[in-house]
C-alpha positions, 0 to 999 in steps of 0.5 A, spaced: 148 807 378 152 809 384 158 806 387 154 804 393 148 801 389 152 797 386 157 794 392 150 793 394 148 788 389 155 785 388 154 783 395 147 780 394 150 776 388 155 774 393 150 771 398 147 768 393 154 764 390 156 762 397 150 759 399 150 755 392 158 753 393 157 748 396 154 744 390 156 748 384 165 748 385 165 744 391 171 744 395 174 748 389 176 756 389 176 759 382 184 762 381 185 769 379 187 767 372 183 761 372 176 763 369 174 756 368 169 756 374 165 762 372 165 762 365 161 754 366 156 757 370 155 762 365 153 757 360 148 754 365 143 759 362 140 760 369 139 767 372 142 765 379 148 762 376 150 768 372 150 772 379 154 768 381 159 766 376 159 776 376 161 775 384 167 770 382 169 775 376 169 780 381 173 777 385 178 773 380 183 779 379 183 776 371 184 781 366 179 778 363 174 779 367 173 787 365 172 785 358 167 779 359 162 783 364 162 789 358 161 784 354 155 781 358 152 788 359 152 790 351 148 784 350 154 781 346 157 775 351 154 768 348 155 761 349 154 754 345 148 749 347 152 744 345 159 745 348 157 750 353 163 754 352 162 761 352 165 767 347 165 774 347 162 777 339 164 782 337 162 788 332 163 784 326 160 778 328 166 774 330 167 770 336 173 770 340 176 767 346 174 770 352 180 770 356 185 771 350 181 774 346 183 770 339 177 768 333 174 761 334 176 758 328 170 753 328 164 758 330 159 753 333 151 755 334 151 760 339 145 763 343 146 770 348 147 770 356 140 771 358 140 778 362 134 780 367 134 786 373 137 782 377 143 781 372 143 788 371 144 790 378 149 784 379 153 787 372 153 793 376 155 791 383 161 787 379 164 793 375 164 797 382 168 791 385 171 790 379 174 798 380 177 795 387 181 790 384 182 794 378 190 794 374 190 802 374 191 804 382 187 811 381 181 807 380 182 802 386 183 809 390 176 811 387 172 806 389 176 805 396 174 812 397 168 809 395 166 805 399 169 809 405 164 814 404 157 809 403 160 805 410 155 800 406 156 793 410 154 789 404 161 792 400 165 789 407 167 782 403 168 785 396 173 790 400 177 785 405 178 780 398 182 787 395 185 789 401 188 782 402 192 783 395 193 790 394 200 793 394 200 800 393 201 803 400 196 809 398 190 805 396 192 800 401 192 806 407 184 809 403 181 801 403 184 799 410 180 807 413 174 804 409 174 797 412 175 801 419 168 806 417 164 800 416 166 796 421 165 802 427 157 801 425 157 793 424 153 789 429 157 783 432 165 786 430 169 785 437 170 790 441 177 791 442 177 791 433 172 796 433 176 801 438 182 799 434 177 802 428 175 808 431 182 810 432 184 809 425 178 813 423 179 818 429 186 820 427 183 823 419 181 829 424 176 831 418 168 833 418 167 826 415 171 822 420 165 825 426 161 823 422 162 816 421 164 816 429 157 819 430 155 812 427 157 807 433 151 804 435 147 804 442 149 797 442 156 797 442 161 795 448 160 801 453 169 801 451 167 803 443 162 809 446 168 812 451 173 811 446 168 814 440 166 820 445 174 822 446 175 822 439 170 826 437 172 830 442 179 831 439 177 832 434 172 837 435 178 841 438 183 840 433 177 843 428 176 849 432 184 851 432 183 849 424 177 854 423 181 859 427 186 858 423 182 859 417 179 865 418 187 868 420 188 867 413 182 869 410 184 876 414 191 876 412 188 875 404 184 881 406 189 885 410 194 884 403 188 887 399 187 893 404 195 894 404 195 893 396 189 899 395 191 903 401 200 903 400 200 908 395 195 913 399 200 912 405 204 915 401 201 920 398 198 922 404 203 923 409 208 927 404 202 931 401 196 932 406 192 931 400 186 927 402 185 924 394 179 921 393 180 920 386 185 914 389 179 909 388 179 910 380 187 908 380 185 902 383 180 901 377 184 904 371 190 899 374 184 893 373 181 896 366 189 896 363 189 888 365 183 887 362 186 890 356 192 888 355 188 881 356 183 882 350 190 884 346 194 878 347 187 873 346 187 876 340 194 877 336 198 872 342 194 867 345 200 864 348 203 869 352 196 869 357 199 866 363 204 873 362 199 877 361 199 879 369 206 880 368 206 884 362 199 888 365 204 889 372 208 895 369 204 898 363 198 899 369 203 902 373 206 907 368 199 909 366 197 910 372 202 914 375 202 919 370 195 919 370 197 921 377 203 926 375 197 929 371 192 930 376 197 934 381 200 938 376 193 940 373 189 940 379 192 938 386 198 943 386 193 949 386 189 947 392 195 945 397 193 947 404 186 947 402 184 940 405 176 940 403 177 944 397 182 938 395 177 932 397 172 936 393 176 937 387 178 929 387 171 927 388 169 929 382 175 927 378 173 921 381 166 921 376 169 923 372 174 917 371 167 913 373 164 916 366 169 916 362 170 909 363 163 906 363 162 910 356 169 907 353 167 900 356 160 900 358 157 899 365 157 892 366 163 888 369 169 885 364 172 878 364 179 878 366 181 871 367 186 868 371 193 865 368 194 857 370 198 858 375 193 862 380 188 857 378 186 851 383 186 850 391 191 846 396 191 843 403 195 845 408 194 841 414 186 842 415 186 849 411 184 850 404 188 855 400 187 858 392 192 860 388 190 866 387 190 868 394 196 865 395 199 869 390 196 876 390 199 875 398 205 874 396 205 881 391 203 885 396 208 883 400 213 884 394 211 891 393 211 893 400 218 892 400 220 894 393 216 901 396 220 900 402 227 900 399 225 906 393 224 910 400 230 908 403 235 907 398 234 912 392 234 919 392 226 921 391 225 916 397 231 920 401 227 928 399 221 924 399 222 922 407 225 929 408 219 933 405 215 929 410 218 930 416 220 938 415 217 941 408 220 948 410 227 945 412 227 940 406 226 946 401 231 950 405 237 944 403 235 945 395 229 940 395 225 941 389 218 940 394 214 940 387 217 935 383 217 931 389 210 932 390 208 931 383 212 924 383 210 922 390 202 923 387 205 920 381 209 913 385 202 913 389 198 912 383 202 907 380 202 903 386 194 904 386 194 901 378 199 895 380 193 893 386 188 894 380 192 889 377 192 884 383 184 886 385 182 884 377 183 877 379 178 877 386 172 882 385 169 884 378 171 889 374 166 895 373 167 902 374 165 901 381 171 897 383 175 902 386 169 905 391 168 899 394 176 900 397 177 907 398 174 909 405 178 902 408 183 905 405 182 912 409 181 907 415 188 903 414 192 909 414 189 913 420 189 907 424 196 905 422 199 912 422 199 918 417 205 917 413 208 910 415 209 904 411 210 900 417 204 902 420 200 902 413 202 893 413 200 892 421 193 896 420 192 893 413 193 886 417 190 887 423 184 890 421 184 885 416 184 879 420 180 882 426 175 883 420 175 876 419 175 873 426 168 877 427 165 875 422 163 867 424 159 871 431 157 877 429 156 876 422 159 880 416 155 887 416 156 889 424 163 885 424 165 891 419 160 896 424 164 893 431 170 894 427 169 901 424 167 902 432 173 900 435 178 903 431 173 910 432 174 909 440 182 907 438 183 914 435 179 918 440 185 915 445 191 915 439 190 921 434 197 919 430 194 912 429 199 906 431 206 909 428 205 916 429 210 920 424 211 928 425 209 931 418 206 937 415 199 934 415 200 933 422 203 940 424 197 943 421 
């Protein structure tokens, strides 16, 4: 039975207590230790009196009194006829003590407590109370979360009686935001109680807050509707700036991918002019090595799995850089100069990876899990964000500056930047302008297998995993500027979040179509793209 069911019934029970205390414990209110009051009437053999006696144990705030409903649920509370005291038997045939639970030394004739539909739903409603007065704070935060969600009335005394006694700020804090839940929909509470409720609750700001706001009834004080209708309107703008937010970070999740995939093209663009359609498949290979090197430490090291992201990083992107070194030595050197004979010969290169990959692993998409620590999601304010977004964003970045730092602190980085302004010049100062082709082709593609390893943790990974990223790729890198590292970042990013703030209004398939568009007519007025970089492609 739910919790609301059972604060429901607990409250019936309740009722019917009050209206018989006066001659079953006149003037007397049972103690929190004391159970004397409840386990009498549990002993009376009557229906009404054993709901009765589950309402005060609900309420007693005894340790006992769990174990004695437990007991009457299982069928093993009994009672003497003759002494009308009442044991719990347990599974040997014992009886003990209710409240100390100790063998009774002599062992009277005794007979169970009677239970029927009406004690079964008491029982319930009395563990759900139970729950709210429960030693374990978890517990109370449940069922005061609870009974925050069911905003049923009949739980409102149940909840003032846990409230009056809790100790624990935060469970205190989840109770009195029940109280006021209930409350605002309440008939006969005073205005001035009910407005001081609907400032509680409307400083939650969340969906659930406008719901129960929403609940005001039309017969409340014109005072309660004027302050519930502010509220509702605070917070309707409070989530529209959330939401906004929301998609900025969804957009700045996408553009981190973008700018992973699109990085090493950049670079390989720039300095060679080569438009390498096979760019794609590094990102697959890179993906397909992380799967790999999962399955090889499932099967001989299973305790290094939350490493194995760490351990794929570098293997992915040797094996794919020379994989690239390879295709430029083979193929690429050949055709320089000849930019359609160059997209052709990639193209095909990149069916033949696709085809080798599905003989090797099979058409269908493999698993590659995620280490414990990219699993789960936090809150931030009103935005949700998981681990593993929050991760692959921070690599993006990490990468972007590591690839900044090559180009501008090391040799290759210093040739690489002097073949992309001027190939002629840099060949005239003794530059070797085909090695660094070949490692520029090479650093590109290990750029791409390291993107596999990160893009292994949010798309599937099939044969197909790289041509769902390369024409955003080509776009990025137009749109940001042939050759530009900064400009790759800002038209990742831009890009990214444009995407993501259309898509609430236009939808997913015309957000990317209004895109493609916009950054159509912006070319048409920008042919260098952003951050326009002079080099050979460019020249020519």
């Amino acid at each position: 039975m739910t919790s609301i069911a059972r604060f429901r019934s607990f409250c019936c029970a309740l009722a019917f207590m009050l209206s018989v205390a006066s001659f079953c414990l006149p003037g007397t209110h049972a103690h929190a230790q004391d159970l004397s009051g409840p386990l009498g009437q549990l002993a009376t053999d009557n229906y009404g009196n054993t709901e009765a006696a589950l309402g005060e144990l609900a309420l007693s705030g005894s340790p006992a009194a769990a174990g004695i409903v437990a007991a009457l649920a299982d069928g093993n509370l009994v009672f003497s006829t003759s002494t009308r005291q009442v044991f719990i038997r347990n599974a040997q045939g014992a009886l003990l003590d209710p409240v100390t639970l100790q063998p009774v030394a002599d062992a009277p004739a005794v007979k169970p407590v009677r239970v029927n539909n009406r004690v079964r739903r008491a029982i319930d409603a009395a563990n759900g109370a139970l729950s709210l007065v429960s030693p374990d704070p978890a517990k109370r935060l449940d069922a005061a979360l609870a009974v925050g969600r069911s905003r049923d009335e009949a739980a409102l005394p149940a909840l003032e009686t846990a409230l009056a006694k809790e100790t624990d700020p935060r469970v205190k804090s989840a109770m009195t935001l029940a109280r006021a839940s209930i409350v605002i929909a309440k008939e006969g509470i005073p205005p001035a109680e009910r407005i001081a409720a609907v400032e509680l609750v409307g400083a939650e700001g969340n969906q659930e807050a406008l719901a129960i706001l929403r609940s005001v009834p039309d017969s409340a004080a014109p005072e309660v509707k004027q302050a519930a209708a502010d509220a509702i309107a605070g917070i309707e703008r409070n989530l529209a700036i959330w939401g906004a937010a929301q998609n900025v970070w969804y957009g700045v999740s996408l553009g981190s991918v973008l700018l992973l995939a699109a990085i090493g093209l950049a670079i390989t663009f720039g300095v060679m002019g080569v438009i390498n359609m096979a760019h794609g498949e590094m990102v697959m290979l890179g993906a397909y090595t992380t799967f790999v090197v999962q399955e090889l430490i499932r099967t001989y090291n299973p305790a290094l799995f939350d490493a194995s992201l760490l351990i794929a990083i570098p293997i992915a992107f040797l094996f794919t850089g020379l994989i690239g070194v390879l295709i430029e030595r083979t193929v690429i050197r050949f055709l320089y100069g000849r930019a359609l004979e160059t997209l052709l010969a990639t193209w095909g290169i990149s069916l033949i990876i696709q085809q080798a990959i599905r003989t090797a692993f099979g058409p269908t998409n493999r698993e590659v899990g995620a280490p414990s620590w990219m699993s789960g999601t936090f809150d931030l304010g009103h935005l949700a964000i998981t681990y593993g977004r929050l991760w692959i964003v921070i690599f993006a970045f990490l990468v972007f500056i590591a690839l900044l730092g090559v180009l501008r602190l090391t040799r290759i980085g210093l040739e690489m930047r002097a073949v992309t302004q001027n190939r002629r010049m840099a060949a005239s100062m003794g530059i070797r302008t085909n090695w660094v082709d070949a490692m520029t082709f090479g650093l590109g593609s290990g750029i791409a297998g390291i993107a596999g390893v990160a893009l292994s943790q949010i798309d599937n990974v099939s044969p197909n995993l790289g041509q769902s990223y390369i024409i955003d790729s080509f776009l990025v890198v137009v749109f940001g500027g042939v050759g530009n590292l900064w400009g790759t970042l800002v038209g990742a990013m831009s890009l990214g979040i444009a995407n993501k703030l259309l898509e609430p209004y236009a939808g997913a398939v015309l957000g990317k179509i209004a895109l493609l568009v916009i950054v159509i007519l912006f070319i048409q007025k920008r042919p260098r793209g952003l951050f326009a970089l002079k080099g050979r492609a460019i020249e020519s």
